[in-house]
MARRODREN-100292 format. One line per 8 residues: number of its first residue (from 1); their letters; for each residue x, y, z of C-alpha. Coordinates in steps of 0.05 Angstrom, whole numbers, always signed. Last residue first. Example, Ala and Ser with C-alpha at 12.3 -4.5 7.8 and 13.67 -1.06 7.14 Angstrom:
<fipas>
2 = sa = +273,-21,+143; +246,-90,+156
</fipas>
This chain:
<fipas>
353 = xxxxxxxx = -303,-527,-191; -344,-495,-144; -316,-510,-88; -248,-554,-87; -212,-530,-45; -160,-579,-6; -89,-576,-16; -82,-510,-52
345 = xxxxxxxx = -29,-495,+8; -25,-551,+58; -4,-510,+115; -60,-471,+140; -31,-410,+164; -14,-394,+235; +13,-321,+265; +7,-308,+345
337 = xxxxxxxx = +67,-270,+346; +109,-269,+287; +187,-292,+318; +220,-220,+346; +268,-201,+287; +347,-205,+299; +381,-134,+282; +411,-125,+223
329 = xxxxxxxx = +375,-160,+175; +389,-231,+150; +388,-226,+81; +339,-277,+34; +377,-268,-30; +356,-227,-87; +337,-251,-162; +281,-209,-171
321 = xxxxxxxx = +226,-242,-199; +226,-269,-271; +156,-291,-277; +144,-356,-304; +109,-375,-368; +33,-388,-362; +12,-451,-370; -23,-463,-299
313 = xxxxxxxx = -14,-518,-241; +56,-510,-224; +41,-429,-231; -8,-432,-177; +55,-462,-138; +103,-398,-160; +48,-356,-140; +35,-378,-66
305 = xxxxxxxx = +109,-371,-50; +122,-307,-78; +64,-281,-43; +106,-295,+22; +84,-344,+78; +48,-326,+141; -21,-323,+121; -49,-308,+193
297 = xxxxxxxx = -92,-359,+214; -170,-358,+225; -177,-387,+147; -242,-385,+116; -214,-328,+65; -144,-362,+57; -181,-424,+30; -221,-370,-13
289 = xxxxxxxx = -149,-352,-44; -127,-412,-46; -185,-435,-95; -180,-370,-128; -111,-374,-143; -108,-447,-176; -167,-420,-222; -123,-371,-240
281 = xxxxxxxx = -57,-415,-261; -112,-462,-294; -136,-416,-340; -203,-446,-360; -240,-407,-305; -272,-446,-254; -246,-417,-192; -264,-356,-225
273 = xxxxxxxx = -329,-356,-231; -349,-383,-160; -294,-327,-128; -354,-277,-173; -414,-317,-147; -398,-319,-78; -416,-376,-40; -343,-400,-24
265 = xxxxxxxx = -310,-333,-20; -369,-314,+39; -325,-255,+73; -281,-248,+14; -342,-239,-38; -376,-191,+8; -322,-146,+18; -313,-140,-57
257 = xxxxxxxx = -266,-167,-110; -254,-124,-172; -211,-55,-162; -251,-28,-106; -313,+18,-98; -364,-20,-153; -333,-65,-183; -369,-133,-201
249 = xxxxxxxx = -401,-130,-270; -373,-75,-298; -298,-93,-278; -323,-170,-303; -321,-140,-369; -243,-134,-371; -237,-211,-378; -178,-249,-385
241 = xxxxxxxx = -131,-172,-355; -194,-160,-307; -171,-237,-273; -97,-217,-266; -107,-159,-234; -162,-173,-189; -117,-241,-168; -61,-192,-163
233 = xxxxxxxx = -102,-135,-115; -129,-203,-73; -59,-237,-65; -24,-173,-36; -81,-159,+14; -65,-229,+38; +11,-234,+31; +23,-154,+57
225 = xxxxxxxx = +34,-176,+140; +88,-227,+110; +144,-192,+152; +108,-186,+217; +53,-137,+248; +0,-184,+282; -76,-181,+258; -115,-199,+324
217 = xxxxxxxx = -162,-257,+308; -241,-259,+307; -245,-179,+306; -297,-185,+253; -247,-148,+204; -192,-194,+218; -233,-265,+204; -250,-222,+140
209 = xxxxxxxx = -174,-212,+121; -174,-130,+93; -162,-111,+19; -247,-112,+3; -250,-74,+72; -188,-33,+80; -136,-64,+132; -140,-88,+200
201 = xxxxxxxx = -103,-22,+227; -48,-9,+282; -20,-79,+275; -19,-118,+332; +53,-131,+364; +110,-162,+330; +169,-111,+331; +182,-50,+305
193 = xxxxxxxx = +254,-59,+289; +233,-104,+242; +202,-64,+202; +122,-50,+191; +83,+12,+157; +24,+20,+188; +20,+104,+184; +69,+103,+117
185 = xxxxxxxx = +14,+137,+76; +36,+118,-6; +63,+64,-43; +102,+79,-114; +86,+29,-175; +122,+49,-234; +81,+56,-307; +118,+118,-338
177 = xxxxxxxx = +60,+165,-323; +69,+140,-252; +19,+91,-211; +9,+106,-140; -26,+52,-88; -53,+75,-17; -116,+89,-53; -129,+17,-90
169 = xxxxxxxx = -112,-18,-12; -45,-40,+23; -49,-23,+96; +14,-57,+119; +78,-27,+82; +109,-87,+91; +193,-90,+98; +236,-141,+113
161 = xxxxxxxx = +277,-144,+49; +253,-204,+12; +183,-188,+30; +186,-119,+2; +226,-146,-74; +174,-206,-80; +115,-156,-57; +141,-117,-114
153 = xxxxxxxx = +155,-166,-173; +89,-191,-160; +54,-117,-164; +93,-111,-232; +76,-175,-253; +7,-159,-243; +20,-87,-279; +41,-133,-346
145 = xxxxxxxx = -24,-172,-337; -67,-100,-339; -21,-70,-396; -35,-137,-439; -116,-127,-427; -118,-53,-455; -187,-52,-483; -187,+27,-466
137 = xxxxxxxx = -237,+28,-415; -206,-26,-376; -145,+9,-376; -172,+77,-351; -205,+30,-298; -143,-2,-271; -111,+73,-277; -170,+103,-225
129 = xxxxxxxx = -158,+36,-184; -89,+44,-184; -98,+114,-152; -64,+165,-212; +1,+194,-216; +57,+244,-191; +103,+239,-130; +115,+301,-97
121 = xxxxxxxx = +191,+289,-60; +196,+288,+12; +192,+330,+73; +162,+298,+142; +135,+343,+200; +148,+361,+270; +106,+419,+300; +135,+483,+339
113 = xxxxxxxx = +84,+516,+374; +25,+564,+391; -14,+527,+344; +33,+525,+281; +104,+532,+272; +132,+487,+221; +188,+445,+221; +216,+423,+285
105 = xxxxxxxx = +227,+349,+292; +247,+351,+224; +235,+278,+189; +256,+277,+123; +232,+229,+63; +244,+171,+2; +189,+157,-36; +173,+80,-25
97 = xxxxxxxx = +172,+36,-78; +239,+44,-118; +268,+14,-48; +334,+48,-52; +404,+11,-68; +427,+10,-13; +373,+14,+41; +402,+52,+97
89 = xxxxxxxx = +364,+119,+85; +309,+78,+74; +312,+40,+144; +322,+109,+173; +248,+145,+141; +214,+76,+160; +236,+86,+226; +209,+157,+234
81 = xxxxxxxx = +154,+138,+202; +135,+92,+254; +152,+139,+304; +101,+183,+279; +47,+138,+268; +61,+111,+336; +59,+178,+380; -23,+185,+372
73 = xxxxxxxx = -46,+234,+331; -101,+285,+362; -106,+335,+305; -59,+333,+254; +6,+316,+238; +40,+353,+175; +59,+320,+120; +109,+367,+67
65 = xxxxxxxx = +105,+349,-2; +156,+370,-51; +153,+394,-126; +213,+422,-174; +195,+479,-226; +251,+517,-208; +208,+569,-165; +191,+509,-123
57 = xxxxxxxx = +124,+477,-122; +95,+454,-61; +34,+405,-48; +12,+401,+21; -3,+332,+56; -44,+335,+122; -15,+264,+165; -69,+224,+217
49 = xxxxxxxx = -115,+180,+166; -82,+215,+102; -96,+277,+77; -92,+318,+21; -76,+396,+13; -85,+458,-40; -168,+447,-68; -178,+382,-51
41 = xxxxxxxx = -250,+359,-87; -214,+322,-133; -144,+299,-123; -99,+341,-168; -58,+361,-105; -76,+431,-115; -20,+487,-100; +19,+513,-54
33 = xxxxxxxx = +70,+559,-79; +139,+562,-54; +180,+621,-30; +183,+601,+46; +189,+533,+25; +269,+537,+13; +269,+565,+83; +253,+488,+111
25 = xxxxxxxx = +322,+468,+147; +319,+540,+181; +252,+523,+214; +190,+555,+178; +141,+612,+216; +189,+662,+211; +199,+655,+126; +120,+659,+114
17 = xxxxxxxx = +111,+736,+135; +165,+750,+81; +131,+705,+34; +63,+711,+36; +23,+660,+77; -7,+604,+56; +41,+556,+89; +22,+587,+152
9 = xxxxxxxx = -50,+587,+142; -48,+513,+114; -21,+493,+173; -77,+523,+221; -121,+504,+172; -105,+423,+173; -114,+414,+253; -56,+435,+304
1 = x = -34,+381,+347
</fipas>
């Protein structure tokens, strides 16, 4: 595969010159500007683990981004999104999450050959963790618990339908100018069709399972794959919405819980903190969250489930979730492989308190 110059030569090019090296599908782009992703440091392109993501704007006004493989990529990112891009198409109504996209098997012609590549719309916002910190800034605790809800209301909608976008982290996470949550890099994305075999990545550290991280236990792709990584943005969430000082205590590269503080959640001062906090709905998180933490099991049950028992213990009000039956997809799932969870959920921690 060509690396990110070769593509952004061609894309670069003037117009005329430009048109021959762009399949028929892609002449709209032949008259587009590149231009900077408004990600410092990236002056016209972004890029993702295996994927180089150009910036296009239209003569209209209108923007698209184009993700070209690069380098030495191995098949299974791109048949991944491949997948992803036909389970969307057949989503009625759309997943609001994910931006909708084209795969052209023959797109742009760059090292001595045709390359495939993915066309979708140019999503605009900040990195939650930029946006956490904006709101943090501004004294804006009632935003922070309302995005919480948010991020609830999406797992609930993702697990519901099959879908886990499986490397959920502060960077893979978009946030609009009108407030929407939109997910971005679709390289460990998991549907059913995909099957039940180890996931391509164990996850961001500070996002990731520690158990996974030390290579203890083999993280398996199935439909709960987001729960853990889920939990630990929403417990960061909810706890910087109480108290927006911890941000300057505690963060340092992630939105509020560190790599330490999940690999030793019992001695950590931070998990120690907030397993005592007045709020009991909180304090009921943290304990299952550090259970999770010391856990060698997958957590094979939905974020959904873990919340609405927090919330037996708490005062808060209950979240509305969406209201959307359990469907049976169309094709029969493989059962998890190798997945346990402790059963007794908030059964048993009691550190710190």
């Amino acid at each position: 595969m060509p690396d990110i110059d070769a593509y952004s030569a061609v894309l670069r090019l003037p117009h005329d010159a430009r048109r021959k090296f762009l399949a028929r599908k892609l002449a709209r782009f032949a008259t587009a500007q590149v231009v900077a992703p408004g990600i410092p440091g990236m002056s016209h392109w972004t890029a993702g683990q295996y994927m180089a993501i150009f910036r296009c704007r239209h003569a209209n006004g209108t923007e698209e981004a184009v993700r070209c493989p690069r380098g030495a990529i191995p098949g299974e990112p791109l048949s991944r999104s491949q997948a992803l891009a036909r389970h969307l198409a057949l989503h009625q109504p759309p997943l609001p999450y994910f931006v909708q996209h084209e795969f052209l098997e023959q797109a742009v012609y760059a090292g001595q050959e045709w390359q495939p590549a993915f066309v979708m719309e140019w999503i605009e916002g900040v990195q939650l963790d930029r946006w956490v910190a904006d709101r943090v800034a501004e004294g804006e605790g009632g935003a922070l618990r309302e995005m919480a809800d948010r991020w609830a209301e999406m797992l609930a909608l993702l697990q519901q339908t099959w879908v886990a976008h499986g490397d959920l982290h502060h960077e893979n996470v978009l946030v609009t100018p009108l407030g929407e949550l939109k997910l971005v890099d679709y390289d460990s994305v998991w549907i059913p069709e995909l099957g039940n075999g180890p996931s391509p990545v164990v996850g961001l550290r500070g996002y990731a399972h520690p158990a996974h991280l030390r290579g203890e236990v083999v993280r398996c792709q199935h439909r709960f794959l987001d729960t853990f990584a889920g939990l630990v943005v929403y417990v960061s969430l909810r706890t910087l919405a109480e108290d927006p000082t911890l941000h300057g205590r505690f963060s340092r590269e992630n939105l509020l819980l560190r790599d330490s503080d999940l690999a030793e959640a019992e001695k950590s001062e931070l998990f120690a903190q907030l397993r005592s906090h007045p709020d009991a709905e909180l304090a009921a998180l943290a304990c299952e969250l550090t259970r999770l933490c010391r856990a060698l099991g997958e957590c094979n049950v939905s974020l959904r489930s873990i919340l609405r028992l927090a919330r037996r213990r708490g005062s808060f009000p209950q979240l509305t979730l969406p209201a959307i039956p359990d469907p049976a997809p169309r094709w029969t799932p493989n059962p998890p492989v190798a997945v346990s969870a402790p059963p007794d959920l908030f059964g048993t921690v009691e550190v710190g308190r």
